[in-house]
C-alpha positions, -999 to +999 in steps of 0.1 A: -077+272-050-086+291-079-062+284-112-055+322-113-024+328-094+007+352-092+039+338-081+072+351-084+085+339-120+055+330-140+030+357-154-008+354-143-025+322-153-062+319-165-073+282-172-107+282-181-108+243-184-087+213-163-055+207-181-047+178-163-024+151-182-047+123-199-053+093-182-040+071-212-004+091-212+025+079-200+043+085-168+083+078-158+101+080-126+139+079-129+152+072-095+136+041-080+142+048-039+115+052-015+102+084-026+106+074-066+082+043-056+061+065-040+050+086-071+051+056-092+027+046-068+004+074-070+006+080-110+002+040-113-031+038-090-048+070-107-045+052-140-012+059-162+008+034-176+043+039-158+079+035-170+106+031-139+142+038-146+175+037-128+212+039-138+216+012-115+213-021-132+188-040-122+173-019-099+142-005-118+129-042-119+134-049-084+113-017-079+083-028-099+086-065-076+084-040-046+054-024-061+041-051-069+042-060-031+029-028-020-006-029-049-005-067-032-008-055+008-036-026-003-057-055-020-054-074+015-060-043+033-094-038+011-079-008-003-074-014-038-094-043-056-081-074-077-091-062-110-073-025-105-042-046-094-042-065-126-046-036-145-024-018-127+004-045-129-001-049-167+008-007-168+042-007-150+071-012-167+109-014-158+133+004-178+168-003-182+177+025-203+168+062-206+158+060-247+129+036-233+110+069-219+103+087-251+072+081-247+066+098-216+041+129-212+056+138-179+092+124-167+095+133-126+132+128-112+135+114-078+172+109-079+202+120-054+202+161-042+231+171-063+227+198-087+255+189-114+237+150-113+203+167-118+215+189-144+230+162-166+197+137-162+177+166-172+199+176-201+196+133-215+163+136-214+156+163-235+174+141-261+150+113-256+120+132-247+093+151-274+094+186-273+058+184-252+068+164-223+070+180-187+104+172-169+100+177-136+119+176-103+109+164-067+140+180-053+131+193-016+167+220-016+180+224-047+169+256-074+144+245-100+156+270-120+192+261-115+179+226-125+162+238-156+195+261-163+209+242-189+180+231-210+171+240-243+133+244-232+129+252-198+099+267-200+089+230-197+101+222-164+088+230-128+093+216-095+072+183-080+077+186-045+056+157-031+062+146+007+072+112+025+052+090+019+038+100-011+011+075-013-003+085+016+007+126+026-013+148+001+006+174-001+028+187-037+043+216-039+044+227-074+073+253-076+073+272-105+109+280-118+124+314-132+113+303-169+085+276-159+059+289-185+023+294-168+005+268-191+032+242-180+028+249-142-014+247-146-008+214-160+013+197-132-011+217-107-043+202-125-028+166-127-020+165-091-056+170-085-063+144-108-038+121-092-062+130-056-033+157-041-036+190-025-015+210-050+000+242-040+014+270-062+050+285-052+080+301-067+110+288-068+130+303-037+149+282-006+126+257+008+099+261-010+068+268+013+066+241+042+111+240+044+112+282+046+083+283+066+087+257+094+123+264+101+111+281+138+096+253+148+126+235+149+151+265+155+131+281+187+130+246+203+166+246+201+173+277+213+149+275+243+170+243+249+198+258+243+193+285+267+186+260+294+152+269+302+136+233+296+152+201+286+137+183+254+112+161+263+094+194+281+100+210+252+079+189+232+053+184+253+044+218+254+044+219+217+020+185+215+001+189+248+001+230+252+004+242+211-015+213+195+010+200+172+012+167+162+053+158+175+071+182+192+106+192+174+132+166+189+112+134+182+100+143+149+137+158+141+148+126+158+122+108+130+134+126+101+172+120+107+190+149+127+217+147+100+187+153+070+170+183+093+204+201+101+211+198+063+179+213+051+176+245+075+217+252+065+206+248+031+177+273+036+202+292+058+231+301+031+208+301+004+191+334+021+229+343+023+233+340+061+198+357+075+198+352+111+162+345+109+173+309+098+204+303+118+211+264+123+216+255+156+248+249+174+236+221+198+221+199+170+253+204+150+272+185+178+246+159+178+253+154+140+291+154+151+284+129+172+265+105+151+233+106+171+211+111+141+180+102+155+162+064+149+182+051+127+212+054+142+198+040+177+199+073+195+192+114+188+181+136+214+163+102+227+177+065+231+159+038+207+180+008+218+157-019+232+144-014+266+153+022+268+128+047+286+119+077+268+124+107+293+094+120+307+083+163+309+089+177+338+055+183+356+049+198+390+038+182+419+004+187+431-006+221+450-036+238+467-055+259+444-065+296+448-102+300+461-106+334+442-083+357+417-088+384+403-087+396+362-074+428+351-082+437+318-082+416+286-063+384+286-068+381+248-064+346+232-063+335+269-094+350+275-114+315+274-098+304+309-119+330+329-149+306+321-129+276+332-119+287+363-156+295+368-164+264+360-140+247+383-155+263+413-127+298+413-141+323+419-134+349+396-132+392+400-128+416+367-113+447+368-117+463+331-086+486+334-050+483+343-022+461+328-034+429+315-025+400+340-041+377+367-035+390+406-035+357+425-040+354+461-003+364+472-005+394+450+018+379+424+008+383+389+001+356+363+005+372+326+000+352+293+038+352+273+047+383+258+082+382+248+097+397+279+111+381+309+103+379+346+127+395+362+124+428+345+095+435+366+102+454+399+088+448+428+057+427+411+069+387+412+057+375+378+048+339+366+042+336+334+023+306+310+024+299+278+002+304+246-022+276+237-039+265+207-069+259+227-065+264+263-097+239+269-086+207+251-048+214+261-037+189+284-005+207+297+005+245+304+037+260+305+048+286+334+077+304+335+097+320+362+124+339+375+146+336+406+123+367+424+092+345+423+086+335+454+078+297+458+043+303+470+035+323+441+046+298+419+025+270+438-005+292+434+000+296+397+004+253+394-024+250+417-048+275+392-040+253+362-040+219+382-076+227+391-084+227+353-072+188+356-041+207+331-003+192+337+016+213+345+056+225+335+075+250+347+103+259+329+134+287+329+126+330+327+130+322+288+113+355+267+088+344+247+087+309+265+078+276+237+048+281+221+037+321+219+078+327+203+074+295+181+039+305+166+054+344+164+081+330+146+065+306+117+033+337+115+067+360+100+083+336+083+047+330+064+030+365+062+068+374+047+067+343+022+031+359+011+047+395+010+074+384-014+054+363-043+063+329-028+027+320-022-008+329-016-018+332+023-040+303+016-015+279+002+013+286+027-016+277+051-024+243+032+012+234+030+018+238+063-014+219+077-009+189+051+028+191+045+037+191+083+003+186+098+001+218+122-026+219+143-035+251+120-021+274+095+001+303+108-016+330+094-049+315+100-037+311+140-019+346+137-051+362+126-069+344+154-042+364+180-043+393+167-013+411+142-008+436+171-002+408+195+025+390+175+039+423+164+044+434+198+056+394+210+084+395+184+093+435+192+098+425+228+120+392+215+139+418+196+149+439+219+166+412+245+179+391+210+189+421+190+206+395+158+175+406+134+168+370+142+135+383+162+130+418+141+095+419+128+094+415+087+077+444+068+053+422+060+044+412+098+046+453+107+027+459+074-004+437+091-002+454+124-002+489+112-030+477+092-050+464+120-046+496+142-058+518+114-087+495+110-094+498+151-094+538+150-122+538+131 
């Protein structure tokens, strides 16, 4: 990314030359947890000497034993050799007051998520600190510029959001606060290149980029789940097997602690004063309630007590498959399965005009999600199937159906997709169904994070490939379906959800009208 940039609460910067912190200054970490380790870690390995401090006694020195341990296992691994350990044993320090980081260039806080705590380690360290030394926060919730509301330079500060585990995810979010000045926000940027990250420039609003942006891809799973169309483990196969993504939403919410997950989206939730577009869910609530917060509490949405099976997806049972079909019109992004029904010996019959949809033997039709449900077509049965990242490599589809589709429709829609050797789930009449609402969903949230300043389209792409490794970044995969199509998916979710949960941003209509005045020409 270029070092010219815009973001809401910092003018435009223009660095002509790296301004990344010298390899001879020093670095502190005050907080000495898993995450305070973790940059300790990184700063220590890409050369500074570095100063650990915690209010705790004794705890800064049992964190420089621990990274010790960890430089020890990355010499064994071959990662790291013996002479960099050495020297980078000799350059990390334990603190056991504050006063002993005055010599810090750049201070990052790694402490608990409580603004008046923050506040108050912030406003000691600008009476140990020089006048040029960054403070800055890792805080993944809380308002940098709230943070940085009490200081007598501000300017100076701006948001470190680095991600779990921060040796090894290369992600940082550098958020620039209300009164971050630009030169200071170029510097962190540069010296997270230095230190081997992917920086990303954002402003400061409510979760940042990857914490705004992903909430759908927890919050539609829930719904869908909540609605009783498909029970979790279906649920996040489609998302792994059908969307590409690397965990689907109850294991990797079941990962990251259901209490931590439910905290952040309600955070993101009242800070945007209520919008429904980030309402927490009800079910997971209950979970919380209960004390099922995922792994490390022994059970979530899943058991983890020894011996216990993990429930498996639905998937249908085997059935014939069709000897011939027939495609009317365009199928759009689902377009590449005419060719693989080809291949698999189907034989295949285009008709160029008419609804978009696939006639199968019966005369039911097979039509790619759209936001609408089954049943609202009269006297046509409809099956529908879900989006797909790519419908070649996906080892699983998704159909959907109503109680009008008659069960040999349905086994000639299983049968189409068992012949690709595809798995295949059939879930509840659900508008939208898993995938198609999911990736609607995060392609708002993300064109409207561009629209308002958070971020440029290509770093709320980064973030959300590196920050929560998605398959790709949800512009990138909007523009790949199309602004009309998405537009239209999240019109039609509108209309049978009409909360403004579903309502198209101006940013999302914005593209689309865009689009169609770019295809009259």
């Amino acid at each position: 990314m270029s070092a010219n940039v815009t973001v809401r609460g910092s003018d435009d910067v223009t660095a002509s030359e790296p301004t990344a912190l010298a390899q001879d200054r020093t670095v502190a970490v005050v907080g000495t947890g898993t995450m305070g380790q973790g940059i300790a870690q990184v700063a220590l390995v890409a050369g500074h000497t570095v100063r650990l401090y915690d209010n705790a006694p004794g705890r800064a020195a049992e964190a420089v034993s621990a990274l010790t341990a960890r430089l020890d296992r990355l010499v064994e691994k071959g990662r790291l050799d013996a002479a960099a350990r050495e020297a980078a044993v000799g350059r990390l320090h334990a603190s056991e007051e504050l006063a002993e980081l005055a010599d810090a260039a750049l201070v990052v806080e790694a402490i608990v998520e409580h603004l008046p705590v923050k506040q108050q380690l912030f406003a000691d360290l600008e009476k140990v600190v020089g006048d040029d030394t960054v403070l800055a926060t890792n805080t993944s919730s809380l308002s940098v510029t709230a943070i940085a509301g009490g200081l007598r330079l501000p300017g100076r500060f701006v948001g470190l959001h680095f991600f779990n585990p921060a040796p090894l995810l290369p992600l940082v979010e550098v958020v620039s606060g209300f009164a971050t000045d630009a030169d200071v926000a170029t510097r962190a940027y540069e010296t997270m290149k230095g230190w081997g990250k992917t920086p990303v420039r954002c402003a400061d609003t409510p979760g940042f980029i990857v914490n705004r942006v992903a909430r759908p891809f927890y919050a539609e799973a829930l719904r869908v789940y909540e609605e009783g169309a498909a029970d979790p483990a279906t649920i996040d196969a489609a998302l792994r097997e059908c969307g590409g993504f690397r965990m689907g939403p109850f294991e990797l919410t079941d990962l990251i602690g259901q209490d931590v997950n439910e905290a952040v989206t309600r955070s993101v939730w009242e800070s945007f004063y209520q919008d429904p577009k980030f309402t927490p869910s009800l079910a997971q609530r209950r979970l919380v309630e209960s004390g099922r917060l995922g792994r490390k509490s022994g059970h979530g949405w899943f058991s983890y007590a020894e011996g216990a099976e993990r429930p498996e997806p639905h998937t249908a049972p085997p059935a014939a498959a069709p000897k011939r079909i027939v495609v009317q019109g365009d199928l759009g992004p689902a377009e590449p399965l005419v060719g693989l029904f080809e291949a698999a010996g189907i034989t295949v019959r285009r008709r160029k005009r008419g609804y978009d949809h696939i006639v199968l033997p019966g005369g039911g039709w097979l039509m790619l999600a759209d936001g609408e449900s089954s049943f609202e077509f009269v006297p046509e049965e409809i099956v529908y199937f879900d989006l797909a990242l790519d419908y070649e490599r996906a080892s699983r589809i998704v159909l959907s159906t109503g109680r009008r589709t008659a069960p040999e429709t349905l086994a000639e829609a299983v049968g189409l997709f068992q012949a690709l050797g595809k798995q295949v789930s059939v879930i509840g009449d659900v508008p939208g169904m898993i995938v198609a609402r999911t990736v609607a969903m995060l392609a708002d949230l993300a064109a409207d994070a561009v629209d308002r300043g958070v971020a440029t389209a290509e770093d709320v792409d980064t973030a959300m490939r590196l920050g929560v490794n998605y398959p790709a970044g949800p512009l990138e995969w909007a523009e790949k379906l199309g602004p009309q199509r998405v537009c239209d998916l999240l019109r039609a979710l509108h209309e049978r959800y009409p909360t403004g949960r579903y309502g198209p941003s101006r940013a999302t209509a914005r593209r689309c009208a865009d689009a169609d005045e770019e295809d009259s020409r």
